[in-house]
C-alpha positions in Angstrom: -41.1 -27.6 0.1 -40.7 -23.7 1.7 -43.8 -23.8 4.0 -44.9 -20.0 3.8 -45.9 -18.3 7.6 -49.5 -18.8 8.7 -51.7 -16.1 9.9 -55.4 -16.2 11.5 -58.7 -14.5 10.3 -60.1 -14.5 13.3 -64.4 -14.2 13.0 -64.8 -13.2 16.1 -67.9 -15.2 16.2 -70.9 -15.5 19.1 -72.3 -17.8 21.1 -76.1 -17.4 22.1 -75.3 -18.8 25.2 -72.2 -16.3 26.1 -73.1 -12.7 23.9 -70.2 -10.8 22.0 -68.6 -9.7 25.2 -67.3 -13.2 25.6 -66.4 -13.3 21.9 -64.1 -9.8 22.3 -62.7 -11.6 25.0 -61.8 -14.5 23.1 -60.3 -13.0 20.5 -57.8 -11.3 22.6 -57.1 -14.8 24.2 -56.3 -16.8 20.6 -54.4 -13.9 19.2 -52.1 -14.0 22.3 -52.1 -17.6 21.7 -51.4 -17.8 17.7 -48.7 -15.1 18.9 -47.1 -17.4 20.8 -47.3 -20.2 17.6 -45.5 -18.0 15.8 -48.4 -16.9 13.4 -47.3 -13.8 11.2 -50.4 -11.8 12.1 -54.0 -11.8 13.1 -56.8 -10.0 11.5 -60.6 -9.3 12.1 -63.4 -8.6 9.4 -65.9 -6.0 9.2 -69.1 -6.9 9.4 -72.5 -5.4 9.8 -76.6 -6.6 11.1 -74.7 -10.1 11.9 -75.6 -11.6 15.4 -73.1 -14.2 14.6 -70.2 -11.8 14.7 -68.4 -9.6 17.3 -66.3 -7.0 15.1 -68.8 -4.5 13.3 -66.3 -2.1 15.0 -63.1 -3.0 13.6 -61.0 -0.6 14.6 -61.8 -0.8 18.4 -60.9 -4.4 18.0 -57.9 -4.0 16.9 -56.9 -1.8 19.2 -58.2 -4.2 22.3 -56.3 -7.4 20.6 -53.3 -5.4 20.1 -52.9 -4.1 23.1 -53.2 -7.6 24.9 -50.7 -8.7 22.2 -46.7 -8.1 22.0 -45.3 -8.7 18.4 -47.7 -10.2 16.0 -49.2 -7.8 13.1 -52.9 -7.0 13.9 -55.1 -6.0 11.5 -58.3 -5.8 9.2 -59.0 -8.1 6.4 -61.1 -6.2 6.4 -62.3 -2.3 6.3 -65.0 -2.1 3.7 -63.8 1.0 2.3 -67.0 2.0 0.6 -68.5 2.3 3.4 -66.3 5.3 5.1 -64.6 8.5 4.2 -60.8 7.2 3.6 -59.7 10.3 5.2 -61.1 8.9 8.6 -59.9 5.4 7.9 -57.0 6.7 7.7 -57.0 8.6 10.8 -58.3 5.4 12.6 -55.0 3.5 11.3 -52.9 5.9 11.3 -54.3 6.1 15.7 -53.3 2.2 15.4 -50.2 2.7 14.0 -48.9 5.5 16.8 -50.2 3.4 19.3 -48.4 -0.5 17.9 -45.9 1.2 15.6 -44.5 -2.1 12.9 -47.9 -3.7 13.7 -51.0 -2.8 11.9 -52.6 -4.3 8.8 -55.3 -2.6 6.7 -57.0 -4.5 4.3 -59.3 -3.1 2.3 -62.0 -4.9 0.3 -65.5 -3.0 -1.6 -68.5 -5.4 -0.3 -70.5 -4.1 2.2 -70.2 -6.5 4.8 -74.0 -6.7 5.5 -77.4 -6.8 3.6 -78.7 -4.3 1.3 -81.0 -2.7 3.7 -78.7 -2.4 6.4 -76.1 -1.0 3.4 -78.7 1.7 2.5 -81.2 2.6 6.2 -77.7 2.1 8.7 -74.7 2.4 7.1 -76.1 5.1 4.8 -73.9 4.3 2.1 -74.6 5.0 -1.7 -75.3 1.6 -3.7 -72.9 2.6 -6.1 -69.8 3.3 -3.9 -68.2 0.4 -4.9 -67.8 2.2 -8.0 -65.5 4.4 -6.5 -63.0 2.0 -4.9 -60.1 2.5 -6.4 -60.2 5.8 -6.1 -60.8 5.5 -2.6 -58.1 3.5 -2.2 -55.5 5.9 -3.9 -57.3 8.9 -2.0 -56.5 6.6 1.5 -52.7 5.8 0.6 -52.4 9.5 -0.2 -53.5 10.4 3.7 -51.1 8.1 5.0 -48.0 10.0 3.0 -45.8 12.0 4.8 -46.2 15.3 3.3 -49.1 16.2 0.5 -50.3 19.7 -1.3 -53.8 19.8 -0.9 -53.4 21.6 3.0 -55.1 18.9 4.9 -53.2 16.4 6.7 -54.5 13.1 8.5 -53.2 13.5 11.8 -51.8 11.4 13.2 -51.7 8.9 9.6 -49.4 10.8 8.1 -45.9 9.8 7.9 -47.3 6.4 9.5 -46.5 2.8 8.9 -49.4 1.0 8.0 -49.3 -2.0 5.5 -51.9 -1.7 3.2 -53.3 -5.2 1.3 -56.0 -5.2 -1.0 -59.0 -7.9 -0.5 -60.8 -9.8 -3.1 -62.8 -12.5 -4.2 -62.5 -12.0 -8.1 -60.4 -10.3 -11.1 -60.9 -7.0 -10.1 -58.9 -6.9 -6.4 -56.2 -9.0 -8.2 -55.5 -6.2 -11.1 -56.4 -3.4 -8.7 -53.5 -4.6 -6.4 -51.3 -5.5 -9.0 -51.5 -2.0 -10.7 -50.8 -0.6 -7.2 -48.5 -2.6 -6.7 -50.0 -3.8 -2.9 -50.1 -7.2 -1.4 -53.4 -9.3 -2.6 -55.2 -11.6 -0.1 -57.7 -13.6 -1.8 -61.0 -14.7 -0.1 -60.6 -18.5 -0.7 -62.2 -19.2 2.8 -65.7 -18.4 1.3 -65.3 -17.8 -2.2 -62.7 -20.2 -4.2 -63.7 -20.3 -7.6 -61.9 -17.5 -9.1 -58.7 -18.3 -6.6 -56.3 -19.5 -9.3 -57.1 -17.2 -12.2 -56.9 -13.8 -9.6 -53.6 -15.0 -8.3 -52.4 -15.5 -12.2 -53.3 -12.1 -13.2 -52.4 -10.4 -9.9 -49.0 -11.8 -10.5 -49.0 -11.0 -14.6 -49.9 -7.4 -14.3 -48.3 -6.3 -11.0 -46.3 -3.3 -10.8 -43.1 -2.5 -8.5 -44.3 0.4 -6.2 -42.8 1.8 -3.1 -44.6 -0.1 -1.1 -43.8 -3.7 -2.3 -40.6 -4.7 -5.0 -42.5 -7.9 -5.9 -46.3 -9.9 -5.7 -47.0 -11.2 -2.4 -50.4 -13.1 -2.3 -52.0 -14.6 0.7 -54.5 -17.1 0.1 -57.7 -17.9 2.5 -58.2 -21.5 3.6 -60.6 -23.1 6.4 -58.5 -25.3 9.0 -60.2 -28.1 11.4 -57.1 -29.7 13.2 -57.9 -32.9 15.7 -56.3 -36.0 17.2 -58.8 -38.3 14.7 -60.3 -37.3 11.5 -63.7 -37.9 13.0 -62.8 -35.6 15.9 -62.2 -32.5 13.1 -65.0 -33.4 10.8 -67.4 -33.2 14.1 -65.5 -30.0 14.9 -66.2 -28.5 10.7 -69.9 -28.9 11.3 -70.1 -25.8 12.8 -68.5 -24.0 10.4 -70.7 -26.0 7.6 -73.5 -24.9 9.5 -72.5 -21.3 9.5 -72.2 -21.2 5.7 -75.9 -23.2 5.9 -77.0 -20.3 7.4 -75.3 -17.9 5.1 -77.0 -20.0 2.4 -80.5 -20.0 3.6 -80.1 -16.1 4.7 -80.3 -17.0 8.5 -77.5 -15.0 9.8 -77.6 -15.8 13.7 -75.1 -16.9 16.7 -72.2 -19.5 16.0 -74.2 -23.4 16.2 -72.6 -26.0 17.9 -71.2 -29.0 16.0 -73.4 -31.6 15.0 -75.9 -33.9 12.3 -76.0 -31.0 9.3 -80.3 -31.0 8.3 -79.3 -29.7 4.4 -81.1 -30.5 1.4 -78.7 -31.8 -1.7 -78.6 -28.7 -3.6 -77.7 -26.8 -0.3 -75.0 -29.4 0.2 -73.8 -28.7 -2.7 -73.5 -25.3 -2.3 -72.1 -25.0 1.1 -69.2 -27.5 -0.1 -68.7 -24.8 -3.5 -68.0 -22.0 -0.5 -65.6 -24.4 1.2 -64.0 -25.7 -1.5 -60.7 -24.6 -0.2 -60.3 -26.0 3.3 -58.2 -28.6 5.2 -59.8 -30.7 7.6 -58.5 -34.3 9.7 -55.7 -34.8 11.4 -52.1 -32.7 11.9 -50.7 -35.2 9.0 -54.1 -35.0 7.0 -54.2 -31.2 7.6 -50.1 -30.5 6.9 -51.1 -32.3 3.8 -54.1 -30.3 2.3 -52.1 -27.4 3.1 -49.1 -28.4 0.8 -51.6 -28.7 -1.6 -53.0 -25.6 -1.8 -49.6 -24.1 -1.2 -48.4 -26.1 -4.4 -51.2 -25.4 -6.6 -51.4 -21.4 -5.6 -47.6 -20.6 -4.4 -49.0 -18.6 -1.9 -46.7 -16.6 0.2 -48.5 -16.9 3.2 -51.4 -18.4 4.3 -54.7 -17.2 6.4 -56.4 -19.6 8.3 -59.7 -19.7 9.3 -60.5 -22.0 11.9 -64.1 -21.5 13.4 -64.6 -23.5 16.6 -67.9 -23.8 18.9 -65.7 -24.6 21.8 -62.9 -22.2 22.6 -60.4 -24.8 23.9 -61.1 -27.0 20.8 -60.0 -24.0 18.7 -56.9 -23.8 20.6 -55.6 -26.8 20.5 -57.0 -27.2 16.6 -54.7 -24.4 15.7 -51.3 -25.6 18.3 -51.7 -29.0 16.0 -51.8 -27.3 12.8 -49.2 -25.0 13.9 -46.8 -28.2 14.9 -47.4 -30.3 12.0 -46.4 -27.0 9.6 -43.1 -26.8 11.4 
């Protein structure tokens, strides 16, 4: 089979015992290392009121990984759109995009990224934004056009290159990006179920634009890559642990691998989140991933691969990387 090109959602995630200046760091470090895999491109996730996680300020992110990068794409999967004016997203990109021309990724998704009272007392954002997405989202591309006849221009977006992907977890990111005929990456990391159905309709109903001649979908899977299989299911405990937490509505720092203290129906539900992952060895792991290739025909894929121990993260994804050679 045509293996399509791997890519990293990085979740910048923190340890209690090293604080999100080590986690910044890291992230640098793994996206100069997936680089050097070959990995298409590497993206962080906006995310508010979360201990856990290092890149609340996406764009600032971006702009430190890039710059300690060469050639992969860097980029957000993503900018919660509600939550800003897409006239200063677009600015912020369109910064990016001067600075790392042919490199930056903006994907855009409608959740808030954070609780409801952090959504209404921090971010100050109306409940009902989410209403407004795709409008927002044809407002944003509009800033990011060379020339336009309102007399305002996003300086300096305009006239930049900035690949635009829509986010979602369910029917309406698939037919928004269809009808705008954007790339669609679905959030199959966290949230599988409607995976095969969005991709159906995304490819059904998508229209030709300027931007993209034909679908391209990207689909969301969790990787843990070791020598053994017990070795990778020792090293997915943390990232069962983290969706535990997400579960019982404990949002703290990154856990360290280990015996998972879960009731049956919380087993159950952590394993619905992470339906779509691929965990064992490189063969085991090559394996689950032509599986999901064959059942989706996903043109790329976007791994997430959440490691308590930096070094085991690294060499989890040079194995996956090797075997998908």
């Amino acid at each position: 089979m045509t293996r399509p090109p791997l890519s990293l959602l990085d979740l910048t995630r923190v340890r209690a015992d090293q604080g999100p200046g080590q986690a910044l760091r890291n992230a640098a470090a793994i996206a100069a290392h997936v680089e050097g895999l070959g990995f298409r491109r590497y993206w962080v996730a906006e995310h508010h009121n979360m201990e856990g996680v290092a890149s609340a300020a996406t764009p600032v992110v971006i702009a430190h990984v890039a710059a300690a990068t060469s050639h992969i794409r860097v980029g957000a999967g993503g900018v919660m759109l509600p939550n800003h004016a897409p006239y200063v997203v677009a600015e912020q990109f369109g910064t990016l995009a001067r600075l790392h021309p042919g490199r930056i990724d903006l994907g855009l998704g409608r959740a808030p990224g954070t609780d409801g009272a952090t959504l209404i007392r921090a971010l100050r954002r109306d409940p009902q934004g989410a209403d407004r997405f795709p409008q927002d989202v044809v407002e944003l591309l509009g800033w990011f056009a060379a020339d336009n006849q309102i007399g305002i221009t996003a300086v300096p977006a305009a006239g930049a290159e900035v690949e635009v992907v829509i986010l979602g977890s369910s029917h309406f990111g698939a037919l928004l990006a269809a009808e705008l005929g954007l790339p669609y990456a679905f959030a199959s990391h966290f949230a599988p179920a409607a995976l095969h159905e969005a991709l159906h309709l995304y490819r059904d109903r998508f229209k030709p634009s300027a931007r993209l001649a034909a679908p391209y979908a990207m689909v969301a899977v969790n990787v843990a890559c070791a020598a053994t299989e017990d070795e990778a299911r020792h090293l997915f405990t943390t990232v069962q642990k983290g969706f535990l937490g997400l579960v019982r509505g404990d949002r703290r720092h990154q856990l360290p691998p280990g015996p998972l203290d879960w009731t049956p129906r919380e087993q159950a539900q952590v394993s619905a989140m992470l339906g779509c992952h691929a965990c064992g060895t490189p063969d085991q792991v090559r394996a689950g991933l032509e599986g999901i290739v064959a059942a989706t025909q996903a043109d790329e894929l976007i791994l997430v691969t959440d490691c308590w121990d930096f070094e085991a993260r690294k060499r989890a994804l040079t194995l996956t990387a090797e075997a998908w050679r």
